[in-house]
C-alpha angles and dihedrals in degrees: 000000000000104000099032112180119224129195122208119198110197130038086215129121098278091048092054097053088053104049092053090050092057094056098039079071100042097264088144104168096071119148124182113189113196126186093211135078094240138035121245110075111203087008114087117162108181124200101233131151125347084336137351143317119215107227090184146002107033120180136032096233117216126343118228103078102005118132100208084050098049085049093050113027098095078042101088084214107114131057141175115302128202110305115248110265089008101144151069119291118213134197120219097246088062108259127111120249116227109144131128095266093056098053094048094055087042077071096037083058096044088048093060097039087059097045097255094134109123100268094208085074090052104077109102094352134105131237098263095047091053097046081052096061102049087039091056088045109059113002089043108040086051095051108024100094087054105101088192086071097038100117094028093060087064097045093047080063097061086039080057099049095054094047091055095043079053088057101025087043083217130140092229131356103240085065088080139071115248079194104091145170087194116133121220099215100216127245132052110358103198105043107161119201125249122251115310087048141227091323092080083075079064084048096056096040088060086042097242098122118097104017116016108207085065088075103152087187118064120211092234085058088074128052121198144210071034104145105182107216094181146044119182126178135147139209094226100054139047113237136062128226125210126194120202129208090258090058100254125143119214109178115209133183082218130039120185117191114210107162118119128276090256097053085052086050101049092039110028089102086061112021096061124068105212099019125250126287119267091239088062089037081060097045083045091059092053104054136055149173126243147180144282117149128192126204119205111217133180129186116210082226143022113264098165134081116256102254092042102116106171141344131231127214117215115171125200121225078251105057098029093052081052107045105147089200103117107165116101132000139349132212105200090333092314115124117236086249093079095071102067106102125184140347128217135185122260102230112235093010107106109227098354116127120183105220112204118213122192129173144083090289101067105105086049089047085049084062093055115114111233098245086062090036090054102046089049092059093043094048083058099047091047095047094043096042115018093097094062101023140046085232101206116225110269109258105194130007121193118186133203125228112194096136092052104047120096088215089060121019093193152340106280148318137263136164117280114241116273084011091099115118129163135214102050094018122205088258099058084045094054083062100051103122121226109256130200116213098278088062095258116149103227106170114030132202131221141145138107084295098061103064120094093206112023101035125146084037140099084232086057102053092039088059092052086046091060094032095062091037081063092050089052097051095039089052089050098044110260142098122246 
């Protein structure tokens, strides 16, 4: 096959690595069809205020084998971001929290965030029930026969938990697996871009960025505002046909398939003809997308001191059973506003602040109108900092969505709790292409969900980009 045709669903990270990688090796007919107005997928940088927001993928997360970084690094286009845990931690009665026994579960937390939980726990267990046991065996056997931190041992449990929802984008954190195959990448874990966002790493990708006059994509390579309804391929043939939602049928020697593990989810009974494949089902089953939501929020003037960076929220039995808050959802009694979580400050973007919310409530938060979005948030900054600050009226709030959108069905995925496996792990099998009965892979998988060992990340689904790209140009003959 000389001219082979390749179809790219999904306009995302991963799609466009692979896309570029096809035509740095003279793979020409190359077509990505993407249902949104805009590529990027999961990353969304905004032009707001004096620079940029973030709406989606935030950091670059480690250095040594990590594929953004690798990209960037000579770039001068990334910088340290605020530290995890950073910040000052505030009880609801007003008052900050710096005490031993904060600091020492500040570490607890960053120990887990960087994979430092005793692996030998791990095995059948989730996330929460790991972090319980480290956290009952060292935090509160020091402090348990302490009657003065009686009541804020228990509450530093559920501080704990919504930290880690924030990191894991889970509902709860006994929904995912604390076994694991993911791979911290070393160095610096919270590395922020540089203004225009994360969406230079697109640039680079294209080859744009720097110079650009050096674009490898061409525009008239992606079509937006593209959905795809169908994907037929047989095993008997070797072409693939993909129907899009204006009823339009391209035919490709290749498809890859991008969009995220939640969209595969919602769609796979009628997206796929024939239908996958048990073993993908399975993998399917195991897996699953949850939520993290940011709110954008600007204030029209500076309230807080200089070196002040973020703000964490840590609510006591007794404020949390008594929020007067009544607008919008509960969770078991609990107003919504109890899951947000913590606010931190946008670097070079005067009086801009990013609020993280975690927690089981988030599709029904992402409902929310903005006016009852913003005074909920308002009603927990006033009650957590008033007493130390003249905490200014919230100007504009932006919300993200990523639950609630059909294009995305979610943040990102993990591994559901006693769904681990090794060997070939759900996430390999989650790349595994579609092959007709001379071996061909017809219909290709990448995406953040399908890496064993980066997954949830932007490194993750650049890897699978590249990595289906290869399979392509093996298959046809050629390095990459």
């Amino acid at each position: 096959m000389k001219n082979p045709s390749v179809i790219i669903i999904g306009a995302g990270v991963a799609g466009i690595a692979a896309g570029t990688k096809l035509l740095e090796n003279s793979i020409e007919n190359v077509l990505i069809l993407e249902a949104e107005d805009r590529i990027g997928g999961r990353i969304h940088s905004m032009e707001f205020g004096d620079s940029f927001v973030e709406l989606g993928a935030e950091y670059c997360h480690g250095e040594k084998n990590n594929i953004t970084y690798e990209l960037a690094k000579d770039l001068d286009v990334l910088e340290p971001g605020v530290e995890p845990m950073d910040e000052h931690i505030y009880y609801s009665n007003g008052s900050k929290l710096d005490c031993e026994f904060i600091q020492e579960l500040r570490t607890l937390i960053l120990d887990y965030q960087i994979n430092e939980i005793d692996n030998n726990n791990t095995k059948g267990n989730s996330i929460g029930k790991c972090f319980m046991q480290r956290y009952n065996s060292t935090v509160l056997k020091k402090y348990g026969s302490n009657e003065e931190y009686e009541q804020i041992l228990k509450e530093g449990v559920r501080f704990a938990e919504g930290y880690i929802l924030m990191v894991e984008g889970t509902f709860s954190w006994e929904d995912s697996s604390a076994e694991s195959s993911y791979i911290v990448c070393e160095g610096d874990q919270s590395l922020v871009w540089k203004k225009p966002g994360y969406k230079t790493l697109l640039d680079i990708l294209i080859g744009s960025y720097p110079d650009s006059n050096k674009r490898k994509l061409p525009h008239n390579k992606i079509r937006l505002n593209t959905k795809v309804e169908k994907i037929c391929w047989d095993q008997k043939n070797n072409t693939v046909r993909v129907i899009t939602s204006d009823k339009i049928c391209h035919s490709a020697d290749y498809v890859i398939f991008t969009p995220s593990l939640g969209v595969l989810k919602q769609n796979k009974d009628t997206l796929f003809h024939p239908p996958l494949p048990l073993s993908k089902q399975e993998a399917l089953e195991a897996t699953d997308m949850g939520g993290v939501m940011k709110v954008v929020i600007r204030f029209p003037e500076k309230w807080w001191k200089s070196e002040d960076r973020a703000f964490s929220f840590f609510w006591s039995d007794e404020d949390l059973n008594r929020i007067d808050f009544t607008e919008g959802p509960k969770s078991n009694g609990v107003s919504w506003v109890a899951q947000f979580r913590d606010i931190s400050q946008v670097l070079h973007n005067a009086n801009v602040w990013i609020g993280w919310f975690g927690g089981d409530l988030i599709p029904e938060i992402e409902k929310l109108s903005n006016d009852v979005l913003k005074r909920g948030c308002q009603y927990v900054l006033d009650k957590f900092l008033s007493r130390d600050y003249d905490v200014g009226n919230i100007d504009t709030i932006i919300a993200t969505k990523w639950c609630t959108s059909p294009n995305f069905e979610g943040a990102y995925s993990y591994v559901k709790n006693g769904k681990y496996k090794e060997n070939l792990t759900y996430q390999e099998e989650l790349g595994q292409p579609l092959r007709n009965d001379d071996g061909k892979p017809m219909v290709l998988f990448a995406g953040e969900a399908t890496s064993s060992t980066h997954y949830a990340t932007v490194h993750g689904a650049i890897e699978t980009g590249f990595r289906e790209a290869k399979r392509i140009l093996e298959f046809q003959g050629r390095s990459s």
